[in-house]
C-alpha positions in Angstrom: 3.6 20.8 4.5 2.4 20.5 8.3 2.2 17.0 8.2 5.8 16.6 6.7 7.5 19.0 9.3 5.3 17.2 12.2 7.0 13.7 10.7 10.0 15.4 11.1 9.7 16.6 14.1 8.4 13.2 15.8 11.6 11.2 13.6 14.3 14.0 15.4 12.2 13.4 18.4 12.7 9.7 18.6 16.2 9.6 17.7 16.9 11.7 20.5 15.0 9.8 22.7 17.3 6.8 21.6 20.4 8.3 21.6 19.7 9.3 25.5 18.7 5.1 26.3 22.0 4.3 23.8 24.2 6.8 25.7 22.7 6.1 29.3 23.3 1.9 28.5 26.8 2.7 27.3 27.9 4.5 30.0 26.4 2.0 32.5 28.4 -0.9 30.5 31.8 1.2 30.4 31.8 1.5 34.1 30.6 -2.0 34.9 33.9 -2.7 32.4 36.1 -0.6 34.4 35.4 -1.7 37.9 35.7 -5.6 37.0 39.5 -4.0 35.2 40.4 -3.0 38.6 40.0 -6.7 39.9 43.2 -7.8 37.7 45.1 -4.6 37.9 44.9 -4.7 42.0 44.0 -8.4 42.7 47.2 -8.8 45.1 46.7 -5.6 47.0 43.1 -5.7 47.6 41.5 -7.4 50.1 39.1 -10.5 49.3 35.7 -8.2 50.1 37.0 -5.5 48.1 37.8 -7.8 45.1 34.4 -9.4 45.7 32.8 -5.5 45.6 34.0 -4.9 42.5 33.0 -7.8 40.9 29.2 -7.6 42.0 29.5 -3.8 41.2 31.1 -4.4 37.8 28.4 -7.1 37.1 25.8 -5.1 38.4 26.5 -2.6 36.0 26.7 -4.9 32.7 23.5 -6.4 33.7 21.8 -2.8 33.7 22.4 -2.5 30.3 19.4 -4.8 29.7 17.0 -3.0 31.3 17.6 0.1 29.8 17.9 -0.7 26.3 14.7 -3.5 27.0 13.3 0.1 28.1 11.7 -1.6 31.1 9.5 0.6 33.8 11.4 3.6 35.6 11.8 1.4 38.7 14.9 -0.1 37.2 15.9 3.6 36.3 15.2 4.7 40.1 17.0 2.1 41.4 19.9 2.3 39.0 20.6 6.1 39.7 20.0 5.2 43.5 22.7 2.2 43.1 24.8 4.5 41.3 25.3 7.5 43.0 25.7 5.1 46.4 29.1 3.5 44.2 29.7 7.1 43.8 29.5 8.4 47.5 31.6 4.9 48.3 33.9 6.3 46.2 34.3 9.8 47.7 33.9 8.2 51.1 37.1 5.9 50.5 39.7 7.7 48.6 39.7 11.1 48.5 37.4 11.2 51.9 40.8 9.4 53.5 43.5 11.3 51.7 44.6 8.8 49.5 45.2 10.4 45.4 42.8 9.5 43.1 43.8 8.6 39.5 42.8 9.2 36.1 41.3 5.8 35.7 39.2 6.5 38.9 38.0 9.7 37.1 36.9 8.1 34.3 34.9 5.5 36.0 33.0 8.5 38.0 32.5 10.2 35.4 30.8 7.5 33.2 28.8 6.7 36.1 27.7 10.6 36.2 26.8 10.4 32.6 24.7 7.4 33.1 22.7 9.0 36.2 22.1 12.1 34.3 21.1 10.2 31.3 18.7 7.9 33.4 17.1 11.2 35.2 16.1 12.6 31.6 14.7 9.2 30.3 13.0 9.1 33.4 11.5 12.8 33.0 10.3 12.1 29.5 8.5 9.3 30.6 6.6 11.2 33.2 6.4 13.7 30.4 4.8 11.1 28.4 2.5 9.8 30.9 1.0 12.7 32.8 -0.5 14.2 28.8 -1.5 10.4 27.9 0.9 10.3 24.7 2.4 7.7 23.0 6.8 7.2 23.2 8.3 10.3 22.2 5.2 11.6 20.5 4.8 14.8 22.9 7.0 16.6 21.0 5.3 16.9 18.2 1.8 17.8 19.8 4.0 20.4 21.4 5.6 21.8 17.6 2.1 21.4 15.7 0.7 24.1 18.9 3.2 26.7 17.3 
């Protein structure tokens, strides 16, 4: 009976663990969506930099999807959070730092980006998790339930 709850355990355990990579590469990918939407829907009032920020910030963001889902070394998480939460403070910085009203579609594209940095920040815990006891992926878990 211990050996089919630990297999349970360790199947929930991984699926989580996927969810968190499926959620935090969905996210990244909606947002990188969103700010290359803003290029058509603004092209004639934006200035040329800004139209060429969003683009490299919009494909920035699609390309991140690869290394999270390829599940490549927390580097690329580091540096996605970090890359994140600077579009973030841009953000803040630029509209609602200057006055200016921020939309609903601005909204959304922050808070997609807030999902992915939290998302990256717990994949990047269990990881640590994971290395500082020596365990395989997503196997901590169940050395922590069979202790019970």
């Amino acid at each position: 009976m211990t050996n089919i709850s630990n297999r349970l355990v360790q199947n929930q355990t991984l699926a989580n663990r996927l969810l968190l990579f499926y959620v935090a590469a969905a996210s990244t990918f909606i947002a990188g969506v969103l700010h290359l939407a803003v290029i058509p829907m603004f092209f004639t009032l934006m200035p040329f930099d800004v139209t060429i920020f969003f683009l490299v910030s919009g494909a920035a963001q699609l390309f991140w999807v690869i290394p999270i889902l390829r599940r490549w070394s927390n580097l690329w998480h580091f540096v996605g959070i970090g890359g994140t939460a600077i579009l973030i403070a841009l953000f803040v910085i630029a509209v609602p730092g200057r006055g200016l009203q921020v939309s609903g579609f601005e909204i959304a594209i922050e808070l997609v980006q807030i999902v992915f940095i939290i998302s990256s920040i717990m994949i990047v815990r269990e990881k640590n998790i994971e290395d500082k006891i020596g365990l395989s992926r997503g196997t901590h878990f169940l050395v922590k339930c069979s202790q019970l």
